[in-house]
N, C-alpha and C positions, 0 to 999 in steps of 0.2 A: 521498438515502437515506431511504425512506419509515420510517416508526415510531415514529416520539419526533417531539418539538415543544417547542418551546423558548418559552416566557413571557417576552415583552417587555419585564416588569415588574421581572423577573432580571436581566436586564442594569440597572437602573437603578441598584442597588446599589453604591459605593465598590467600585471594585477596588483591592485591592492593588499597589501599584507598588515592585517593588526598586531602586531608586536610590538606595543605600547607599555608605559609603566602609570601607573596611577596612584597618589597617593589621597585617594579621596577613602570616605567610609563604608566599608562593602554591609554593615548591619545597622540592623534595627532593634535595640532594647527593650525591656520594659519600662526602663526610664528614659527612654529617646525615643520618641513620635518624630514622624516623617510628616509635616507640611506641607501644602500647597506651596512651587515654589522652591522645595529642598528635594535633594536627589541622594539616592548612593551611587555608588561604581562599584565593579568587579575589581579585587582585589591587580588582575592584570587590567585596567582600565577599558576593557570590550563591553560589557556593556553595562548600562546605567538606567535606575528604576525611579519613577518619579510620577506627577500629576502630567495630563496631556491633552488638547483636542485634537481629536481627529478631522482631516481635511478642511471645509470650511465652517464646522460645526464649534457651536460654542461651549459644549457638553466638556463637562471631566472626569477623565477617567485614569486610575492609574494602571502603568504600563512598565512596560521594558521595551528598549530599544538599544541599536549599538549604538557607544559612545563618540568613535571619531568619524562614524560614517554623517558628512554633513554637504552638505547643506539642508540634504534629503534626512527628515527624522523617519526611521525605520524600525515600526513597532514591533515586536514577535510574540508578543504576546499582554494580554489585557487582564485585569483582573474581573473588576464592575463593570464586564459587557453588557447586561443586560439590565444594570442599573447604574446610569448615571449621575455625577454630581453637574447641579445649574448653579454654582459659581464657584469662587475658589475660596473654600470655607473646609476644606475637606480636609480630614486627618487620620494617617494610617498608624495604627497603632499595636503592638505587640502583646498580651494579656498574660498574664503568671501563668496560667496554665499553659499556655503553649500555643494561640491562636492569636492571631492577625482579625483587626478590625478595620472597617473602612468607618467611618462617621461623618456628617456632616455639619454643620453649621449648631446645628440645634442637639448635638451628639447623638441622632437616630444613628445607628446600624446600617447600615446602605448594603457592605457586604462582608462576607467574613470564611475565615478556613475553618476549617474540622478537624479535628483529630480523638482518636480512642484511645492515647495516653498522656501524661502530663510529665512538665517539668518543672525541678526546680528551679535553674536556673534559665530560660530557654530565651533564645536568639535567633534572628528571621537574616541570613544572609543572601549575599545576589553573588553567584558563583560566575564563574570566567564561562561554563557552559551556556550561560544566560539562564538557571536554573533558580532561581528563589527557593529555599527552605529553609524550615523550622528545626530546630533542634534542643536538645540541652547544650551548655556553650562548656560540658566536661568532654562532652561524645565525640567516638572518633564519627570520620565522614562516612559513613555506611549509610544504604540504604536503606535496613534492616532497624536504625536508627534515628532514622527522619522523623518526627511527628507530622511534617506535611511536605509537599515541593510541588511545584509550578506546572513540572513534568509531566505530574498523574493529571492533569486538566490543560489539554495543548486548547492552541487557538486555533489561526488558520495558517501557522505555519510551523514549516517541519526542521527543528534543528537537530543539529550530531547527538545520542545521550537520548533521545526521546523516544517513547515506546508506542508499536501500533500495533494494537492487538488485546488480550482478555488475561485476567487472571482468573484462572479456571475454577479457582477455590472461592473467591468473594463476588464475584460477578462483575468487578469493576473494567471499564473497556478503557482503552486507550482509541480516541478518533479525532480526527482533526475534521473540525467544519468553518466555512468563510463566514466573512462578514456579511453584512446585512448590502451594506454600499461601503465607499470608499469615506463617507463620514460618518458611519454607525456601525462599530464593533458587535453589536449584538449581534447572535446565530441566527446566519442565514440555512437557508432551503440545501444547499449544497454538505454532504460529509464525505469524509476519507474511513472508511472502515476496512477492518478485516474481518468479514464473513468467516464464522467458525460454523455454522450448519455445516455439514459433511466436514471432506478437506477444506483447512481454509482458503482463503483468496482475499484479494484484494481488492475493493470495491469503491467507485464515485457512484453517489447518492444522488438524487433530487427528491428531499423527501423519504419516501418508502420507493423510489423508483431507482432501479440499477441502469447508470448511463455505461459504466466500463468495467470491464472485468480484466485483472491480470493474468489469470490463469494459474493453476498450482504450481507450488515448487515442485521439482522432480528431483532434486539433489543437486544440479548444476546452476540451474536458473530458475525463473520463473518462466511455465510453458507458452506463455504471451510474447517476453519480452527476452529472448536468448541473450542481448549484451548483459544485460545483467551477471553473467558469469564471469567478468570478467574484472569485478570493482571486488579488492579485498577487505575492503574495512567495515563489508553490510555483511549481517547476520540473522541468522534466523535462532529462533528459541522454541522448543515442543514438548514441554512434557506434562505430569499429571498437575501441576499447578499452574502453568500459566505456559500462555502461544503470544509473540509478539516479533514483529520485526525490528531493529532497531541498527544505526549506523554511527562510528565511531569515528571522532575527527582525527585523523592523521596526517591531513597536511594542511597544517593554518595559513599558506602565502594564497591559498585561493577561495576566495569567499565567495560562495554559493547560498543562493534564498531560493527555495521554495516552498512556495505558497498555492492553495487551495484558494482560488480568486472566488466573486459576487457573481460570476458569471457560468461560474461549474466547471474551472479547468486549474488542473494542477502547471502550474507556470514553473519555470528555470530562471534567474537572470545573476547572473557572476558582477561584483563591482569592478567598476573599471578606475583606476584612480586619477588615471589623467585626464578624465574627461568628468571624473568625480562624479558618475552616475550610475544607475544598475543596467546592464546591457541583455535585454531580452535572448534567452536562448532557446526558445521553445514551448510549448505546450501539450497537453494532450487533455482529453483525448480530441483526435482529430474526427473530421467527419468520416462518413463510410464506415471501412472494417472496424475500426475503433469503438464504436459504436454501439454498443452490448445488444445482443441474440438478433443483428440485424437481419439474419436470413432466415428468420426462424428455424425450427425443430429439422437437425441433419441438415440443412444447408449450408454450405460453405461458403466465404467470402474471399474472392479472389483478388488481389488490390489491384493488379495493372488491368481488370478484367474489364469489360462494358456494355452493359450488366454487371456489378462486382457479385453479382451472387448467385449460384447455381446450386444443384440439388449435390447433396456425395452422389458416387457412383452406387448402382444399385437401387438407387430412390428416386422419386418422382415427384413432381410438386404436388401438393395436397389439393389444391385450387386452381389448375392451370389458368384461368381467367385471370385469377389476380396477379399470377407471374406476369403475363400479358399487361399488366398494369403499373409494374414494377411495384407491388406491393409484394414483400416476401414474407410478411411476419408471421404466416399460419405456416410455410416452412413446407416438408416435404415426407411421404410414406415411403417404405417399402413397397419396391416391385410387385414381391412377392413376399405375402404375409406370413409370420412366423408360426413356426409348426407345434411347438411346444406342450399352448394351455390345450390346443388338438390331440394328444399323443403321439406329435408327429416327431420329429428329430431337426434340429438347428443345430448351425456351425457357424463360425465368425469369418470374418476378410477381417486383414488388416489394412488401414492407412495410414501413409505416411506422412511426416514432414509436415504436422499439423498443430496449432495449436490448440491443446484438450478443452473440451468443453467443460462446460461451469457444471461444478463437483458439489452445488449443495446439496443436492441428493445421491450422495456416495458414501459408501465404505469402506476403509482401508484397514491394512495390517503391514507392518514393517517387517514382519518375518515370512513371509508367502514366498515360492519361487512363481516365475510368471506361470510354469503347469499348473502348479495348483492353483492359480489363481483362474487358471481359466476354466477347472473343471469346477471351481466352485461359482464360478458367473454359468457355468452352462447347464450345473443341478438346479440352481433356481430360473423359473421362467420368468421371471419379473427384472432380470438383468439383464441390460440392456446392450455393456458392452464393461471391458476390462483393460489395463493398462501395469506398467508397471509404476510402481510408485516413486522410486529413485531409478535414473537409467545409469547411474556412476557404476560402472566394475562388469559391463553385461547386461546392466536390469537386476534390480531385488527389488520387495516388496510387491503389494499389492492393491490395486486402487479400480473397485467397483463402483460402476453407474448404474443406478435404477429410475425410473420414467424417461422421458422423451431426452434426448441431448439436444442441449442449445451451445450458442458460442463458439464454433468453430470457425476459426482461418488460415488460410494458406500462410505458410510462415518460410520466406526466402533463403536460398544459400543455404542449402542445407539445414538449415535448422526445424525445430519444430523434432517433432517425435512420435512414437508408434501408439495406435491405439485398435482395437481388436472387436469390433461391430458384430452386435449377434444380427446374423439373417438365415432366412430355411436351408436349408441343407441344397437343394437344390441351384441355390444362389451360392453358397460359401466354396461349393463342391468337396465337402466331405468323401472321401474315399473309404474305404471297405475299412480298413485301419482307424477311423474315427479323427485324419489328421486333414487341415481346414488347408486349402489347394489355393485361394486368391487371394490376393494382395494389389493395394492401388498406390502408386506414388503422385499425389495431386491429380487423380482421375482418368490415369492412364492405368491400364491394366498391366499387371506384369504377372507371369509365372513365377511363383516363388513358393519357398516353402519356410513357414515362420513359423518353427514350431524348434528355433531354442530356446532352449531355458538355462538358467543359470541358480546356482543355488544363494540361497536369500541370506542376507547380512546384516539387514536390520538400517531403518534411517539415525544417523548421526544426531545426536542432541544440539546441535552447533553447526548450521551451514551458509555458505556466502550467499547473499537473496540482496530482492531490490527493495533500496530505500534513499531515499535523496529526494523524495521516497520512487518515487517513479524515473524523476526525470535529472538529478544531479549526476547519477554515473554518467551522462556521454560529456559532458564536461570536464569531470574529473579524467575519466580514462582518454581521452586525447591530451590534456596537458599533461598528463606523467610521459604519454608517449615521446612528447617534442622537449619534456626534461630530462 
């Protein structure tokens, strides 16, 4: 993720490590109500659930936050976001069946959990994840077991243990969206999702409006952000029940918050303990390439460019006037128009070193080798272009685009990956053999001939991906470096 750069130096700074002991109450009964005023902690004393105002507001609401991070209270998460208590009259309360009540003064309901089974004995505990859940207090800790938990309803920020993504069977999503302001928890305009229309991806919201796209997983990373490949404790999950990203804490001496800010940017900041503050590491997304479909349809964004945006090779601007304008959003044609829905014949160019454009209108198969996956993009004339799906081992799988592509960028240092553009035959230079002759590496022409294939293997149930969610790998992966 190009834009920020992180000082070496910064890292050399005492981090903070929570390895505390706490002997306060990690549950809530149904014969022990939580007060305005009374708190629990996590059984390891990290973090602590209670009533709160936020910033300078005189609102309450209950939350979570860490317990010895202080001066600074640092929420992660809120219950009654979008309903507030106006004084401190408020009582959270546990129910036989297995749900948590918020109440007021006058004991209306203010807010409350769900659940579609019941317990007999059941207990609301705050876990060392900073997880809240309900259970029977016989059950072991399964998930499978939960009557509710904190997790399945994130806020606006992303801790280890939390899921980003859909369960495919009940429709329930996993997204994180910010606050309203820095003194109103309520959901704001801004969300973290994961687009499952086509392959999935990773998406900032404004709204119904896509600000940034990560680009697909390929099996090593995500095709946006290549370091990603290189942080072991993030995971991907894909199958007929449920698609989510999610990251696993393995090293507690460095504490990392990322947040989903009021302003539409996923933020990084590590604590620092001797200066007993969070120490900004970055943001994204940045202006420019960052920027989702800024060159519009086949345009490219080049970052050190200026102009950062020109047409791929073989296309032309749609509008040359508005290029002349530096308005790129109508994006770019074909030279020369495709032969196809004519009875003509079309062949593909590959390009390099890119990162793939946005896959909501694609489809994949995990068993395809890349030939077959190109004869089946070149029998239909409605496919646009083809790739491989995983590039671990050669390339296996298969991953088709249909309609225009949006969201490509040049991606440095070798990274970025191959992707396989239908254009007329004429433009591809198909030879007597049916085998496609050009190939571009960031807009240079090269003679090549891209026509290996490898046999398909099928994508892994289980793969490292980014979560931190975006922006916690280059933090983590520089301090394992210098420890």
């Amino acid at each position: 993720m190009e834009g920020f750069a992180i000082p070496l130096c910064i890292l050399s700074l005492s981090i903070f490590s929570i390895l505390i002991t706490s002997n306060g109450v990690d549950t809530i009964a149904t014969t022990k109500s939580l007060a305005d005023g009374e708190t629990i902690v996590s059984s390891g004393g990290i973090f602590e659930l209670g009533f709160f105002s936020p910033g300078n507001s005189t609102n309450r609401y209950v939350g979570i936050w860490y317990k010895k991070i202080l001066p600074i209270m640092t929420v992660v998460w809120v219950a009654n976001r979008e309903t507030p208590l106006f004084d401190k009259a408020g009582v959270l309360k546990l129910t036989s069946p297995g749900i948590l009540v918020l109440v007021n003064g006058t004991n209306d309901i203010i807010w409350s959990t769900n659940t579609s089974r019941t317990a007999q004995d059941p207990v609301a505990q705050l876990l060392d994840s900073g997880n809240m859940v309900v259970r029977n207090s016989d059950d072991e800790m399964k998930a499978e077991s939960l009557l509710w938990q904190s997790f399945d309803y994130p806020g606006d920020t992303l801790l280890p243990g939390m899921k980003l993504g859909k369960n495919l069977k009940t429709g329930h999503e996993w997204y994180f969206s910010s606050w309203k302001s820095d003194d109103d928890p309520a959901q704001g305009v801004f969300t973290l999702v994961l687009n499952t229309h086509g392959y999935p991806q990773i998406f900032i919201r404004n709204g119904t409006n896509d600000l940034y796209c990560t680009g697909p997983w390929n099996g090593l990373w995500l095709s946006g952000i290549p370091d990603t490949a290189t942080v072991p404790e993030i995971s991907y999950y894909f199958n007929t029940e449920e698609v989510f990203y999610t990251r696993e804490l393995t090293n507690t001496s460095v504490v990392t918050r990322s947040v989903l800010t009021h302003e539409g940017y996923i933020t990084l900041s590590v604590w620092v303990d001797q200066t007993r503050s969070w120490l900004a590491m970055g943001s994204a997304p940045k202006a420019g390439c960052d920027m989702y479909a800024s060159c519009g349809s086949y345009g490219i964004c080049i970052i050190n460019n200026s102009p950062v945006c020109e047409c791929l090779d073989k296309f032309l601007p749609k509008y040359p006037k508005d290029w002349d304008r530096f308005d790129w959003s109508r994006g770019c044609v074909r030279k020369t128009p495709l032969g196809c829905h004519e009875g003509g014949e079309d062949g593909f160019v590959k390009y390099s070193r890119v990162k793939l454009p946005d896959t909501q209108n694609s489809w994949f198969d995990t068993r395809m080798s890349l030939e077959e996956c190109r004869r089946t993009c070149l029998e239909n004339c409605s496919c646009m272009a083809y790739a491989n799906l995983d590039i671990r081992e050669g390339g296996t799988g298969c991953l088709l685009w249909f309609d225009d592509l949006i969201d490509f960028k040049e991606l440095m240092g070798g990274s970025g990956q191959d992707i396989y553009l239908r254009m007329a035959s004429s433009e591809s230079g198909v030879n007597v053999a049916g085998k496609d002759l050009l190939s571009f590496d960031l807009g240079t022409s090269i003679g090549a001939d891209n026509t290996m294939m490898t046999e398909a293997s099928g994508v892994s149930a289980m793969v490292v991906v980014l979560l931190g969610f975006v922006l916690a790998i280059v933090v983590e992966e520089l301090f394992w470096r210098l420890t």
